[in-house]
N, C-alpha and C positions, 0 to 999 in steps of 0.2 A: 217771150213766152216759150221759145224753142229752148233755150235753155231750162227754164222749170220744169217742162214737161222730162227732158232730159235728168234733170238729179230727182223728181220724183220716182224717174221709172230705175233707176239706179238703188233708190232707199227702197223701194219695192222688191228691187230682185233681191236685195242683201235681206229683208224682212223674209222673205219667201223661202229664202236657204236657210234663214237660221234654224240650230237645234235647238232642241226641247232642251230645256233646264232639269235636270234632274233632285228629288227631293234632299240634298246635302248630305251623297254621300262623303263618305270619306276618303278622301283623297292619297292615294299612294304616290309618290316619285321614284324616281331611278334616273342614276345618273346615266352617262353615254360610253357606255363599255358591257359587253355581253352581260357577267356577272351579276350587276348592277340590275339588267334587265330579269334575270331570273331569278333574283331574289324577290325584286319587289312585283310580282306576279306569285311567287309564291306565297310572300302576305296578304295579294291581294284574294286570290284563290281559300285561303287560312281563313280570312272574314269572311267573304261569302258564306263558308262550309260552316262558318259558327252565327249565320242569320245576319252578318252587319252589311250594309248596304256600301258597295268600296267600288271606285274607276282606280285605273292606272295609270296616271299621266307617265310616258316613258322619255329616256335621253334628255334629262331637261338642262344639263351642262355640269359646269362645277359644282365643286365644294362651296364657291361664294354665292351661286345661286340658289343652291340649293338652302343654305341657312337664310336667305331672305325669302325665301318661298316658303318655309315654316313659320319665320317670324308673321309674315304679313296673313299667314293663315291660309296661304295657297295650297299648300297641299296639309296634309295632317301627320304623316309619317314616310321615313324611306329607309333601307339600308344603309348605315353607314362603319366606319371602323373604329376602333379607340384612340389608334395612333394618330389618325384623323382628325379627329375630335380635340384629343387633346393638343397638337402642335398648332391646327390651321382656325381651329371654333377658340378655342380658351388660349393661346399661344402661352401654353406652358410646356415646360420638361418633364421627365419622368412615366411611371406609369400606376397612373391614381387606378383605385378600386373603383368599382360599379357605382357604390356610396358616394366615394369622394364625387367623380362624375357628378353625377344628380344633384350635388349639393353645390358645385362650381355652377351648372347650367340653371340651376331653379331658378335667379334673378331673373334669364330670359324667356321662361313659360317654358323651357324644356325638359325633357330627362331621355334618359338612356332605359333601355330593359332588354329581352329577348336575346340575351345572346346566343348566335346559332352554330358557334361548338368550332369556328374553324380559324385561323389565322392568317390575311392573306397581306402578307409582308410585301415592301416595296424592294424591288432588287436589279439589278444588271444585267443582263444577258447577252449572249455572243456565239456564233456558230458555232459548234464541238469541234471541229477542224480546225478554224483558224483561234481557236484560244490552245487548243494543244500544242499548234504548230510554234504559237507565240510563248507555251507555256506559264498563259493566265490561269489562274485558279480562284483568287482572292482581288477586292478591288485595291489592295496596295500592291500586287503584281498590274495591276491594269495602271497605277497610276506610274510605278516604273517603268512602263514602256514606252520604251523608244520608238514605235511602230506609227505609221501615219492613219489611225482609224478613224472613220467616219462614225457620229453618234446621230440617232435617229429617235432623239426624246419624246413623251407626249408635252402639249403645250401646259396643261397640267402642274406637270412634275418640273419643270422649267422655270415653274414662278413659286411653288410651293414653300413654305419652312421647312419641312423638312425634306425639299427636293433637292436638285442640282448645285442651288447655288451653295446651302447649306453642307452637302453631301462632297463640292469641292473643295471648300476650304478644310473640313476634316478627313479630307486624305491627300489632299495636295494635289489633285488633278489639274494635269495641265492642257487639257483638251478642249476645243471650241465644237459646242453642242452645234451649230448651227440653226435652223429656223426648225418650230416644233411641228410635228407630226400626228395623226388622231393612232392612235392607240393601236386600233386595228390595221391600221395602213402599214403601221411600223412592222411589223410582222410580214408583213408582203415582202416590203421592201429588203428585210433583214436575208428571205429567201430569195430574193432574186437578187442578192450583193450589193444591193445600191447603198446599206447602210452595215455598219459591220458592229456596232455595239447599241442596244434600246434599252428603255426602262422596262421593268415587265413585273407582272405581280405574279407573287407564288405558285397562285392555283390557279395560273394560264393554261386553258389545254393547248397553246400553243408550243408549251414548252419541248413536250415529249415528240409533239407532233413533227416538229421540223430539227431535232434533236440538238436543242440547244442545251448551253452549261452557263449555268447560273453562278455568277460568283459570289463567294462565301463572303457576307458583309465583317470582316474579321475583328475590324474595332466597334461591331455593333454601336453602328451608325445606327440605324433604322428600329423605330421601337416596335411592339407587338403592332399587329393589326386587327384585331380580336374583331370578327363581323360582329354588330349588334343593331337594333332599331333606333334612333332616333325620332323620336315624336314630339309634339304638343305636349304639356304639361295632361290635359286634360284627358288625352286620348285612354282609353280603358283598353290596357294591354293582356287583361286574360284572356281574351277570345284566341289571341297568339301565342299564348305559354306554351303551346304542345310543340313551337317549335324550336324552344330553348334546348339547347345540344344535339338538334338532331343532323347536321351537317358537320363531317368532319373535312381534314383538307382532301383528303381520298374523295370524299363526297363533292365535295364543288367542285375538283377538279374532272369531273365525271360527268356531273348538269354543264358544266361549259363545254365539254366535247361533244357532247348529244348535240349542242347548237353550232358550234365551229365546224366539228366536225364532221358529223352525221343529219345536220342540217335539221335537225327537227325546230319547232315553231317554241319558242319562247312559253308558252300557256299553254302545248303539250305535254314540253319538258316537266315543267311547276306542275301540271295536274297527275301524269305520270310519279315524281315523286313524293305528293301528297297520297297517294294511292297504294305506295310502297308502304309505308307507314298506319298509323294507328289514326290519321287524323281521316275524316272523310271528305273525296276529293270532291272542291268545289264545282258549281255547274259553270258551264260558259257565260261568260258577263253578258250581263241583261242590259246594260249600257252601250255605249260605244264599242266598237269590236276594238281591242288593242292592235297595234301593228305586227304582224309575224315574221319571224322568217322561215319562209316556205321548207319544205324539204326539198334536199337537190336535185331528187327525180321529176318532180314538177316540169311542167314546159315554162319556157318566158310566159305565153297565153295564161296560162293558171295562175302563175304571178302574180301576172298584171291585171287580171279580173277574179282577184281574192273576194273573201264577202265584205272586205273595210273601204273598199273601192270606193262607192257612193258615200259614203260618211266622208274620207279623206276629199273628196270631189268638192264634196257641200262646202265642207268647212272654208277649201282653200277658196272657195271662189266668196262665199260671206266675207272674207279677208280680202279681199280683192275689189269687191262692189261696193262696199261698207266706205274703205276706205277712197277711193277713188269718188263714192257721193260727196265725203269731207272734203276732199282737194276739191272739187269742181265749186262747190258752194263758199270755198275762201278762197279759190287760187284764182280766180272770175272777179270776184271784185278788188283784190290786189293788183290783178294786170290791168282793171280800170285804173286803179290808183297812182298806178306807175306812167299812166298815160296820162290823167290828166295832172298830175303834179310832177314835173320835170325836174325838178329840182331834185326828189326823194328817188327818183328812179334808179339813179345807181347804185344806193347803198340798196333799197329792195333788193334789187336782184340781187347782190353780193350777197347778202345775208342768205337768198332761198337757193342762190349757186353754193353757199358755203355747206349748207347742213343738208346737201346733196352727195357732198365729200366724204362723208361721216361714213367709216365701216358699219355696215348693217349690224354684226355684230355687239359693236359699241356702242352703236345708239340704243338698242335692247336693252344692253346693260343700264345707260343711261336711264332711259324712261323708267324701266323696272325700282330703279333707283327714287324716283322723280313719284309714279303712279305708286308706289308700293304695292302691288300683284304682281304676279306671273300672268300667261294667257291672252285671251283675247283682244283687252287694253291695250298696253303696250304695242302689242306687232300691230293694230290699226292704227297705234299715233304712227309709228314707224313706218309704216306703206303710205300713211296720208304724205307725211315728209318727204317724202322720194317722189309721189307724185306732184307734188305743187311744182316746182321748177319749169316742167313743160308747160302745165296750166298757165302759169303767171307768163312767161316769157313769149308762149304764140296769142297773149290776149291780150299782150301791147303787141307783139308786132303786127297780130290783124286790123287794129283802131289805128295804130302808126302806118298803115298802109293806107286808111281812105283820106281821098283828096281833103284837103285843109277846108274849102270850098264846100261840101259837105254838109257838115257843120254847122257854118254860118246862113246857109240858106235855110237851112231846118227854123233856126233860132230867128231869122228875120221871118219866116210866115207865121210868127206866134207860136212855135213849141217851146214847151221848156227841155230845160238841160236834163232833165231825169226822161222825157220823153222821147227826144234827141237820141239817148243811150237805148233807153229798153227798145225801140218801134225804127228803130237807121242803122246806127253806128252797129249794135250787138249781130243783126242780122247779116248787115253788109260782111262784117270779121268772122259771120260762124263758121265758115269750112275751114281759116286757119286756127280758131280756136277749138274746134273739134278735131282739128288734125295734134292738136296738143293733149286733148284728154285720149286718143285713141294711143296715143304716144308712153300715156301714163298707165293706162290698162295693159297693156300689153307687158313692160315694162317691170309693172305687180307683179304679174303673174310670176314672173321668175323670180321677186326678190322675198315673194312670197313661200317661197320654200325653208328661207331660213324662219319662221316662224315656230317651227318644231321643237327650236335650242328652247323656248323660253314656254311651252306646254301651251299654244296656239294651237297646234295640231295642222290638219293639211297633207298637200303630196309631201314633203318633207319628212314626215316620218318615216315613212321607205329608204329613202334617201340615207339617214342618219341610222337604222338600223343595220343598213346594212352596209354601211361605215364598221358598226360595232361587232357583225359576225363576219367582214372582211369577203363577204357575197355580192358579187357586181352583179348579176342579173337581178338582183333585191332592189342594188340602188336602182337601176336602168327602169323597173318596175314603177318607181317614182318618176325617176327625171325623165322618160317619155310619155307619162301622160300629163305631165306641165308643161312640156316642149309643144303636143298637141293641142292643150288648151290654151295657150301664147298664139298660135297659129289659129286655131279658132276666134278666138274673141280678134285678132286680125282681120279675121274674114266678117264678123257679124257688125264690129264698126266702120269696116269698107260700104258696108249692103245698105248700113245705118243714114251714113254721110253721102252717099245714092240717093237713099229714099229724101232726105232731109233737103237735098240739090234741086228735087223736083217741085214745082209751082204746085201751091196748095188745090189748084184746079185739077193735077194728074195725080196726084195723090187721091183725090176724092174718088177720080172716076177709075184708080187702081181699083178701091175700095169696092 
């Protein structure tokens, strides 16, 4: 019964956190790069302002997730580009019209509309010093150089069509990229020497900022990158006409300095230049608050007790309690199973050691793959995954620890085998079976932050944004109140497996 009462009060607290379900809005994405972020806050700000009821799921990863996050009807629309579109969605050549577009994507519920007037090409960058010194200008000077340069790619543009690999064999690069990089990080690293050539797009404000020289794609490698909406067939794209042409490359490279550089908040920025303009700026989301990034005068404190605080809190721990009730409710009777059939014990655990190995990353992928959604699904199969291993492994070795003798005595005074387990064996093994789900909780909690890549939400959104504006006390803003909630929920299944230690006679007279 110490168990039941245990995964009821688990499916309790994950009930008790969850959020309201909002009436279907419509759903915006963005991928994980500043840009990305303030485009699709200014659509989402664009609906609002024109009546339509819009959340902004932010950083939800690639290009491959992103077109299954539309297909499955996860999100409804995001910014995307045409050279995008056409190399990595349609894997063709060339550069088809608006038309042609729409008429390639219709088979898959898509289209193309809104284009918002600016071109943000993919290209090469490199300190302005050490390409003069080397006398690069063009990337067929980068590929005749003889010089030992470190490349600092995103992971990205590393696997894309029309990335690196594509991008080597038409100039002959002889350079080994090495392991890939997040976007924003490269830029760091670019300034502080550790890497000396990145991928970088057009309308980087980091271009001007750290005075780099972009080199001239010469045999026009790289096709347009025309920003435009991607949607849903279905989605009714007039409420967003007003903002067809009204960004140029002057203009985004402008909205991304405001956040790189000047540190304003993502959904100041977008409401600020809906303001600028003829359209009228939306009110602050009545939904979920989006993740920001602070302005730099801010203290860490201001940070870290933003108004998304309690929402990102909620979520992650619903992600946490949710799944950790699943582990405890299958990974309890598989470590029976592995105890009383000896035979199957090894391949069990093999199998719940092996898809413990599995990059968090790639199992997203996976399940996303597997569930068709984005969200919530997925990172709960994913956390229940990572927690079974301890469940199943201390709930044979707590039953593998009582005397053999045990057992048989239970079973000669008339118990049966199912009584034996629930009312002996289960009780005598709880402190090292709870010493396994406390193993598993704590565990979540940090693996639980990657849930962000796939529009789960949680402290991880801090985390990843500010990845994307290249802001550590942003990330730090996340990653120590998950560090303190690891350490808490430590402390509340220490007080738990206490109370639970004590004979049901001092627990009453606690009471």
């Amino acid at each position: 019964m110490t168990f039941l009462r245990l995964l009821l009060l688990l499916l309790a607290l994950a009930g008790a956190w969850a959020p309201a379900r909002a009436a279907d809005p419509l759903v915006v994405g963005s991928k994980r790069f500043t840009e990305s972020y303030i485009l699709g806050e200014i659509v989402r700000q664009a609906l609002a302002a024109g009546g339509v009821a819009a959340v902004h799921k932010q950083g939800l990863g690639n290009t491959a997730v992103m077109e299954q996050a539309l297909a499955n009807g996860s999100i409804d629309v995001y910014p995307e580009y045409t050279g995008t579109i056409v190399r990595e969605l349609l894997k063709q050549d060339g550069a088809p019209s608006l038309a042609q577009l729409n008429a390639a994507l219709a088979p898959r519920g898509l289209k193309v509309g809104v284009p918002l007037g600016f071109n943000n090409s993919y290209a090469l960058a490199m300190r302005e010093d050490d390409a003069q010194r080397l006398g690069i200008a063009t990337i067929s000077d980068l590929a005749r150089s003889d010089a030992p340069l470190r490349f600092g790619l995103s992971h990205e543009f590393l696997v894309r069509g029309d990335g690196w690999p594509a991008l080597q064999r038409a100039y002959g690069l002889r350079f080994t990229p090495g392991s890939g990089l997040d976007h924003g990080l490269a830029y760091q690293a670019l300034a502080a020497k550790q890497v000396d050539v990145v991928d970088a797009y057009t309308t980087d404000a980091q271009i001007a900022r750290l005075k780099l020289r972009v080199l001239r794609d010469d045999r026009a490698f790289f096709p347009r990158y025309d920003a435009v909406l991607l949607m849903r067939a279905a989605v009714d794209e007039r409420p967003l006409a007003a903002l067809a042409g009204r960004i140029d490359d002057e203009a985004m490279r402008g909205l991304n300095g405001e956040v790189e550089i000047d540190g304003k908040s993502f959904e100041a920025v977008a409401r600020e230049f809906l303001a600028r303009g003829q359209a009228r700026p939306a009110p602050a989301a009545s939904g979920p608050a989006a993740p920001t990034s602070p302005a730099r005068g801010q203290s860490f404190l201001q940070r870290l007790f933003a108004p998304d605080l309690p929402r990102l809190l909620r979520e992650h721990l619903v992600l946490v309690f949710a799944s950790l009730a699943v582990a405890v409710a299958v990974g309890v009777p598989l470590g029976v199973l592995a105890h009383r059939q000896p035979r199957w014990s090894g391949t069990l655990m093999a199998l719940v050691g092996m898809v413990q190995t599995v990059p968090s990353l790639a199992l997203l992928a996976f399940l996303i793959a597997i569930v068709g959604t984005i969200g919530f699904v997925p990172a709960l199969l994913a956390l229940f995954v990572y927690a079974l291993l301890p469940i199943v492994r201390n709930t044979h070795a707590g039953l593998a620890s009582l005397p053999v003798g045990t057992r048989q005595a239970a079973l000669a005074l008339g118990l049966r085998d199912l009584q034996v387990l629930r009312s002996i064996e289960l009780p005598l093994a709880a402190p090292t079976i709870f010493a396994g789900i406390k193993t598993a909780a704590v565990l979540n909690v940090g693996v639980a932050t990657v849930a962000t890549f796939i529009g789960a939400g949680g402290l991880g959104e801090r985390i990843v944004a500010g990845l994307a504006v290249n802001d550590t006390a942003f990330m730090l803003a996340g990653a120590v109140p998950a560090a303190l909630l690891a350490l808490l929920t430590q402390w509340v299944f220490d007080a738990l497996e206490r109370w639970l230690r004590r004979s049901p006679a001092a627990r009453d007279a606690g009471q």
